[in-house]
C-alpha positions in Angstrom: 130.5 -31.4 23.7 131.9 -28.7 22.1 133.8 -25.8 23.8 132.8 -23.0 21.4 131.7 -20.5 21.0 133.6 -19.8 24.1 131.9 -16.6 26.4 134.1 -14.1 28.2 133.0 -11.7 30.6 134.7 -8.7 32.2 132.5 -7.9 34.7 133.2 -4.0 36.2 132.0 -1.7 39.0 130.8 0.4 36.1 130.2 -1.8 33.2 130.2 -4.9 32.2 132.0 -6.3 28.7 130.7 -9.4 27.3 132.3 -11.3 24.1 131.9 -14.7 22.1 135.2 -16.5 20.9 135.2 -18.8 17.9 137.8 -22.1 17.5 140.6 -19.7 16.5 140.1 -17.8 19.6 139.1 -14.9 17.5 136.6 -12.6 19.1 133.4 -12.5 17.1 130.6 -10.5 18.7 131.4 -8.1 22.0 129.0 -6.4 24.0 129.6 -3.9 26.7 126.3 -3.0 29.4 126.2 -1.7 32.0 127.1 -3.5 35.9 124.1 -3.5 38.1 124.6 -5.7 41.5 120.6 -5.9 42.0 120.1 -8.0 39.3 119.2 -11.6 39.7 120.5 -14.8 37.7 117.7 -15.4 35.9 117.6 -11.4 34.8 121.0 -12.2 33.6 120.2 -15.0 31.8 117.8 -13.3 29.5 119.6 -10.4 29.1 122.7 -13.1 27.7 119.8 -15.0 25.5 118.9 -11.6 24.5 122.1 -10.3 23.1 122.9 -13.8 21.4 119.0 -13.4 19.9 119.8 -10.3 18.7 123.6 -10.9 17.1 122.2 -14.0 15.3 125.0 -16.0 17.7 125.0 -19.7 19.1 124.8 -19.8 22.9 128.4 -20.6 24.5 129.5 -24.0 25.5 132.4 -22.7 27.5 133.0 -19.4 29.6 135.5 -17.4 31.3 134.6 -14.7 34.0 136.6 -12.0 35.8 134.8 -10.3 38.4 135.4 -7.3 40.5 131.8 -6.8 41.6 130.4 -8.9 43.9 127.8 -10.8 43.6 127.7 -10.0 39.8 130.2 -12.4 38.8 128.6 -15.3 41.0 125.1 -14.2 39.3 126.8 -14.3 35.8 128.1 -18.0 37.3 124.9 -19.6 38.6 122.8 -17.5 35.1 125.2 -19.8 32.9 125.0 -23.3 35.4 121.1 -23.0 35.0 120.0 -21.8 31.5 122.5 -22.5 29.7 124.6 -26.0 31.1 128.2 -24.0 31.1 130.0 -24.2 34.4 132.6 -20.9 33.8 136.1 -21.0 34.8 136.3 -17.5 37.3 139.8 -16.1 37.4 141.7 -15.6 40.1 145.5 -15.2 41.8 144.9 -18.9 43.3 143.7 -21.0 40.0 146.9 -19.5 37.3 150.0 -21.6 38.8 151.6 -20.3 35.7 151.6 -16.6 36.8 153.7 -15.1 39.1 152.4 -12.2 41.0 154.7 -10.2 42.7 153.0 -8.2 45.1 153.0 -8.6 49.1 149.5 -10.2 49.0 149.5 -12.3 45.8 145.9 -12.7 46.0 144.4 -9.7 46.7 145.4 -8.8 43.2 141.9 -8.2 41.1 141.0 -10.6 38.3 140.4 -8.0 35.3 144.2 -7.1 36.5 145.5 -10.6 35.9 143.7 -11.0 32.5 145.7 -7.7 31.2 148.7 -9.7 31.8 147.5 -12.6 29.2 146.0 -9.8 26.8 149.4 -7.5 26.9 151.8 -10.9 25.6 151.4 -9.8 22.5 153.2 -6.8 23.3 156.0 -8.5 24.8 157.5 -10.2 21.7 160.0 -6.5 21.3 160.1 -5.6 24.9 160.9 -7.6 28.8 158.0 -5.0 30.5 154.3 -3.9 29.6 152.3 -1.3 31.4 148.8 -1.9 30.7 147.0 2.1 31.5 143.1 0.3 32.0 140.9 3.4 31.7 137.9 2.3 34.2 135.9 3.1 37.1 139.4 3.8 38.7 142.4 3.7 36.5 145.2 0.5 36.6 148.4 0.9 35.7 149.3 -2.1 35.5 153.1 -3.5 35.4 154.5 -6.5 33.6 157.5 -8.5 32.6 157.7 -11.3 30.3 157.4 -14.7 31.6 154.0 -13.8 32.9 155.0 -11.4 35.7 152.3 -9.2 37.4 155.2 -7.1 38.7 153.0 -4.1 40.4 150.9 -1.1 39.4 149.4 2.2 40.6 145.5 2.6 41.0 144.2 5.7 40.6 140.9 7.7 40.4 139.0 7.1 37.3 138.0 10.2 34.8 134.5 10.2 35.5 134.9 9.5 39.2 136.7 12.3 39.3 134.0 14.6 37.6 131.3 12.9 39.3 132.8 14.0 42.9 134.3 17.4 41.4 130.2 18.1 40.1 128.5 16.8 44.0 130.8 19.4 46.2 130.6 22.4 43.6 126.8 22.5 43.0 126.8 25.3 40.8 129.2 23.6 38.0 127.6 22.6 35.2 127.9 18.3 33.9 129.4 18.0 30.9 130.7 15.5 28.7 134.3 14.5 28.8 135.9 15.1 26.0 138.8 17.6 25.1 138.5 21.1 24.2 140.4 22.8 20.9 142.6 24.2 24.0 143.7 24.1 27.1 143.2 27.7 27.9 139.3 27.6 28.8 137.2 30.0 27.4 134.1 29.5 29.6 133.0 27.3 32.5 132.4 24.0 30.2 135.6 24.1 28.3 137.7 24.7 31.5 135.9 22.1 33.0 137.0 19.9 30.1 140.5 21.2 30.4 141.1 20.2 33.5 139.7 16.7 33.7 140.7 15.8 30.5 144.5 17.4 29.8 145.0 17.7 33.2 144.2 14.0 34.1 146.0 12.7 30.6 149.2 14.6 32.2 148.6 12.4 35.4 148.9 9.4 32.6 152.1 10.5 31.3 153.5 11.7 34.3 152.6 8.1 36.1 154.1 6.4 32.9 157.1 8.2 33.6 157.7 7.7 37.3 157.1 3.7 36.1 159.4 3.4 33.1 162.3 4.8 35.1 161.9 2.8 38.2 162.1 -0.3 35.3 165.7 -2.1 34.4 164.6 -2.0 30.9 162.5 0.2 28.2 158.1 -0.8 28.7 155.6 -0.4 26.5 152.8 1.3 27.1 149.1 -0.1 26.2 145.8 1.9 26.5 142.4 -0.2 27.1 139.5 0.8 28.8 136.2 2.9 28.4 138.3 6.2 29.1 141.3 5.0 26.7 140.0 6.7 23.4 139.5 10.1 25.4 142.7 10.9 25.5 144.0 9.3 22.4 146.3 11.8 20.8 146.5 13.8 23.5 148.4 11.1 26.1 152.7 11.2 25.0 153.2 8.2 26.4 151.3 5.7 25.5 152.3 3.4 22.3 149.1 1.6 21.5 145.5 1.5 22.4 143.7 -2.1 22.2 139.7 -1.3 23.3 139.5 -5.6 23.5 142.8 -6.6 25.4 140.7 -7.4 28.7 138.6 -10.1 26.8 141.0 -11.0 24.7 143.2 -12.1 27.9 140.4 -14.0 29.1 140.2 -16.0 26.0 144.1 -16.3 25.8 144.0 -17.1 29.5 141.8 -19.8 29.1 143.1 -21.2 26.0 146.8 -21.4 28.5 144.8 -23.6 31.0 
């Protein structure tokens, strides 16, 4: 049987991205929807026949899952074994002999986390160290050296996490979208609001970035993915390149490396 088209799935706390590989390991539909732990396999399965149906794309033959969300990646597991005959391979610290992860508790590191490190290679053809910045329900900074090294990271809140728990306590501020304002200085309640979490949390980016590079033997480069990552496009210094597929496209790399 055929391994392609080959399925990848980020599966998030907030959202969950979806994409179909071809025989090149080129990615050539993506979907992104949204993480819900009540769901059941069989809901899964037709929401996966559904998006296929609707791209005009051939089931997969072969898939690759990285879950942070239990039960949803052994939902997206058993959805896959049942309707469509594909047994995925799930990421973790214990199945990637290749890897080595630094950290005190090599295993407790998180699977979306290890898949940066395949997706950020590309990166390291000019450079020994990658910091991958992964913009999601909290924010990774993720550290890594050539030769497949998951050398550390920071987490930190996520944007909207922090405007979420800012907007509970303070019940007379208004929600608003997160985007940046023509200036810092705010103006009124909505573009202060925007200030702050926007500039003030791309100057956490840049002053984390920072802190990182120096503590490093050698020069990084920085890499931007993430729902957040586009946000603050422009307006972060430090980061050199933002890739909105390098999560998927380490799990197809990663894979491909088995």
């Amino acid at each position: 049987m055929p391994a392609f088209p080959l399925l990848a799935a980020d599966i998030g706390n907030t959202s969950t991205v979806l994409g179909l590989a071809d025989e090149g390991l080129n990615l050539t539909h993506t979907w992104r929807v949204r993480t819900n732990r009540d769901v059941l396999p069989d809901d899964l399965a037709l929401q996966l026949q559904g998006l296929f149906a609707l791209a005009g794309a051939a089931p997969p033959h072969s898939a690759i899952l990285s879950s942070v969300a239990p039960p949803v990646g052994q939902n997206y597991a058993l959805a896959l074994k049942r309707h469509f005959g594909v047994t995925p391979f799930e990421v973790s610290a214990t199945n990637l002999p290749d890897v080595r992860v630094e950290l005190d508790i090599p295993d407790a590191v998180g699977a979306d986390r290890l898949c940066n490190l395949f997706g950020a290679e590309q990166y390291l053809s000019a450079h020994e160290y990658a910091v991958v910045v992964d913009f999601g329900t909290s924010t990774n900074f993720d550290v890594i050296g050539r030769g497949r090294r998951f050398i550390g990271g920071v987490l930190a809140t996520g944007a909207q996490v922090s405007a979420d728990a800012l907007f509970a306590r303070a019940a007379k501020l208004p929600r608003i979208a997160l985007e940046a304002p023509q200036t810092a200085i705010g103006k009124n309640t909505t573009h202060a609001l925007q200030s702050g979490l926007v500039y003030g949390y791309a100057e956490m980016v840049d002053g984390l970035l920072r802190r990182i590079r120096a503590e490093l033997p050698g020069p990084a480069v920085a890499v931007a993915t993430g729902g957040f990552a586009r946000t603050v496009e422009g307006i972060c210094r430090e980061i050199d390149h933002y890739d909105d597929t390098l999560t998927l496209r380490g799990l197809v790399e990663l894979w491909a490396s088995r």
